[in-house]
N, C-alpha and C positions, 0 to 999 in steps of 0.2 A: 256760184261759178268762180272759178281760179284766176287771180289775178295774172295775167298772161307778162311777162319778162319784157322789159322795154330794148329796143333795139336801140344801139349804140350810135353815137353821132356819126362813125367811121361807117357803115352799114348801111345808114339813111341816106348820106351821100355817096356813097357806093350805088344805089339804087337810081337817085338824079344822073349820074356820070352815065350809067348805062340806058337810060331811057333815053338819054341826049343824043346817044351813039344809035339810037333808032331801033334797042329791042325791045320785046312786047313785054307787056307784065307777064305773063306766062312764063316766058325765057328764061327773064331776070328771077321770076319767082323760084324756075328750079335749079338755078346758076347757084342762088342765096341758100337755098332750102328753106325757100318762106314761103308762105300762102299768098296767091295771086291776090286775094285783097287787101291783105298787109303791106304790099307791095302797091295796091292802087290806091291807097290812104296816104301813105309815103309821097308820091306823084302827084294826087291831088289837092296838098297840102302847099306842095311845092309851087305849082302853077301858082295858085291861089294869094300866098304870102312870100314866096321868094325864099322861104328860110327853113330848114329842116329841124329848126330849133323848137323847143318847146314851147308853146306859146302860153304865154299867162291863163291861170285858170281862175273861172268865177266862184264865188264864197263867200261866208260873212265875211263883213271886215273886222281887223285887228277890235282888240276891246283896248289897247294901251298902245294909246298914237307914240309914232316915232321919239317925241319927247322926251312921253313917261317913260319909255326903253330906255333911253339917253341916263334918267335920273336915276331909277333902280339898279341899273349895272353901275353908272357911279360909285352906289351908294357900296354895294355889296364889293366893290373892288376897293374901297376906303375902308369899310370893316364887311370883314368875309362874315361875322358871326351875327350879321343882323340875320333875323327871323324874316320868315313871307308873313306874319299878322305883322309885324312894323312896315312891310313893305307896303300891306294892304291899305293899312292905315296913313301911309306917304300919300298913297294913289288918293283917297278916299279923299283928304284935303286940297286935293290938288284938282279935285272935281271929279275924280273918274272912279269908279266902283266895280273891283274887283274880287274873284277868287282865291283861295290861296293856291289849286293845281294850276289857274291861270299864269301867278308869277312865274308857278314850278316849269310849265312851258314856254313862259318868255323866257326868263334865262338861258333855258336849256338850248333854244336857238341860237342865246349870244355868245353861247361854248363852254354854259358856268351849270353846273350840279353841284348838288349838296352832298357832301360826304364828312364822315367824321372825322375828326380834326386828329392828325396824328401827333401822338403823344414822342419826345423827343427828349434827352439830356438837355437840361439848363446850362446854357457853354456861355463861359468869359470868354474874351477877346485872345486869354493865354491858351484856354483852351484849342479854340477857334487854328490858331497858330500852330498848336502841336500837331490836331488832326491833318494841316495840310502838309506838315513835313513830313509826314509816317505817308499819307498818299502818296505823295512825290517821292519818295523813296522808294517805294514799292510796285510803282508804276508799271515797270516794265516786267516784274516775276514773274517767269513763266508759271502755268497749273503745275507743274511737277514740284513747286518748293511748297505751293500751297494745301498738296497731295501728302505734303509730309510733317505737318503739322497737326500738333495733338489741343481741339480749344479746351479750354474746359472754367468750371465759372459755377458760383454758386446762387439760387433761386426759391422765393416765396412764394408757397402756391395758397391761397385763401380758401377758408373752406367755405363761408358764405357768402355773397355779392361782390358785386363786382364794380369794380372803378366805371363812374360814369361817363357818358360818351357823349362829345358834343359836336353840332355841326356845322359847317364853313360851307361857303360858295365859291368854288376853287374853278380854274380851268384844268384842264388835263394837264400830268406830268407839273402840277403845284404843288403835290402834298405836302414837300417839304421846305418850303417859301415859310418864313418864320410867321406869316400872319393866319397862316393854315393849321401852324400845330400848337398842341400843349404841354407845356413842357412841365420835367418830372426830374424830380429826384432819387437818388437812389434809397432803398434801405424804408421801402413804404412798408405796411402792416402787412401780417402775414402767419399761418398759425403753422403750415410745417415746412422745415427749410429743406435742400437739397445741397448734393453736390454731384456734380457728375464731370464726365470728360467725352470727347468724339473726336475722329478722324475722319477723312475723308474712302477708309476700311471701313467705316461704321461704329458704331457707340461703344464705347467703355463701360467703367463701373458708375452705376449712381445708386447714392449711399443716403441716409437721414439722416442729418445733423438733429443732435435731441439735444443738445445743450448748448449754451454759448458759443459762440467760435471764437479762439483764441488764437494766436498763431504756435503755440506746442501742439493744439488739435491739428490745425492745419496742415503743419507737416506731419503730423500721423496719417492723417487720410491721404496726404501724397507719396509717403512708403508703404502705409496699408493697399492704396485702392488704386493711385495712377502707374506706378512701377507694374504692377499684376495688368494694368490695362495697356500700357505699352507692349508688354513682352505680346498678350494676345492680340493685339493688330494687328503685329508682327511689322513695324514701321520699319522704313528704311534708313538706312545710316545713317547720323547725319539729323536726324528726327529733332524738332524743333517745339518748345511748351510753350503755351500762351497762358497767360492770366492778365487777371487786368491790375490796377495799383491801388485794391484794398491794402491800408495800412496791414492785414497779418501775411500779405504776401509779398509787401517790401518789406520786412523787419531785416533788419541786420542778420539775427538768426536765421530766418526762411532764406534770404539771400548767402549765408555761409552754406547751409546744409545743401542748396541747391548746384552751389559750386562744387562742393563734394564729392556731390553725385554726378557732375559732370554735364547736368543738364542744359541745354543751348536757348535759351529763353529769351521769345521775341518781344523787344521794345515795343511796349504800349501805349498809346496815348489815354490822358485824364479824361474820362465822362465821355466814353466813348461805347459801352454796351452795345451799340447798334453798329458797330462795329465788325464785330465776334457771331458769327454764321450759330454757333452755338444757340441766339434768342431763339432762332427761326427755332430749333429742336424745343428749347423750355414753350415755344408759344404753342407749337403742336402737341404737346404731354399735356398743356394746361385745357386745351380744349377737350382731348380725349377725356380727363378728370373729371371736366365740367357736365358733359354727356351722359356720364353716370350720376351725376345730381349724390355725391357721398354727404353723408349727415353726421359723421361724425370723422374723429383722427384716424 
């Protein structure tokens, strides 16, 4: 049978008010559009305990007295990445024996789930500082400057395994609390590199880098591949490039040829990739990749 929909505390008192006022269940039942013994449960409820509230229901009891709740949310709110076997093994010494979905549902009542621990740029303090002046700056841009921006950024797709993933006991909207993630470097391993560009028109050229990157390559594939990607956007005036500050894209050189060209290039802050709406695309290409399971270059 179907678990039938609970009626709302406004509803249940709805029902006391009007049996007060001396009409029948019947009345009230078709005033509500409820069943006259939904409505005589309601009432009989009320006489009985005064209270339209839910009242406690019987069951086993807890297997992890108030306490041990008390010590393993401690524990996992001191280090997110302890394990449920350390947790079991806490309980276990502590006299009480438990499972590991056990923990998995105590937590999950105290508002803590396991998820994998997101991976984030290694940031100094200077860093730390830049990223919040480029916010603050930026705060208030309307979507139309951001509509006219071209990102673009270069990326290592692996061709076999994958970085491994590890798990935290976060509450909602933590992921990014620094004891939740793991932080990463840039310039990890990698067998074929990219380079591509997007807009908020939709994606550009992406090209394979099959040799070194230098910054004379650099700006070839910026006259070769982002000029031809611009003009097909078809940006508006005005049109604004992102990169981030690998040294072959501050060179002195990439910096004259850029003024050259006239191009209006947005200040970036250091260790900032997750920044740049661009990951979101490399993260989406690298999955589609990975679906086809490729075995060779």
């Amino acid at each position: 049978m179907a678990k039938t929909k609970e009626l709302s505390k406004d509803t249940r008192n709805k029902i006391v008010d009007l049996h007060q006022v001396g009409k029948t269940e019947s009345a009230i039942g078709k005033q509500l559009g409820l069943k006259k013994s939904t409505v005589g449960a309601i009432i009989r409820k009320w006489k009985t305990y005064k209270t339209t509230d839910n009242l406690p229901r019987s069951g086993a009891p807890r297997k992890i007295s108030p306490r041990g709740v008390k010590m393993i949310t401690r524990t996992v709110s001191k280090n997110p990445r302890t394990t449920r076997g350390d947790l079991v093994n806490d309980l276990q010494r502590a006299g009480t024996k438990v499972t590991k979905p056990t923990i998995s549902n105590t937590l999950r009542r105290q508002g803590l789930k396991s998820c994998s621990a997101r991976r984030v740029p290694l940031l100094k303090p200077v860093h730390v500082q830049a990223r919040l002046k480029f916010a603050r700056e930026h705060l208030d841009d309307p979507d139309e400057d951001w509509e006219n921006v071209i990102w673009s950024d270069e990326t290592k797709i692996e061709l076999f395994g994958k970085n491994s993933t590890r798990c935290v006991w976060r509450t909602k909207n933590a992921e990014l609390h620094p004891k939740n993630t793991i932080p990463t470097v840039k310039h990890g391993g990698g067998n074929i590199m990219l380079w591509g560009c997007f807009s908020a028109k939709g994606p550009g050229r992406l090209i394979r880098v099959k040799e070194r990157m230098n910054g004379a390559m650099y700006r070839e594939i910026l006259s070769e591949n982002f000029l031809p990607s611009a003009r097909a956007l078809k940006m508006e005036r005005g049109w604004v490039f992102q990169h981030d500050n690998d040294p072959k894209h501050t060179a002195r050189a990439t910096k004259e040829w850029l003024r050259k060209k006239h191009f209006k290039v947005l200040e970036w802050p250091s260790q900032s990739p997750d920044l740049n709406p661009i990951e979101n695309l490399w993260r989406e290409l690298k999955v589609r990749v990975a679906q086809r399971q490729p075995q060779n270059i």
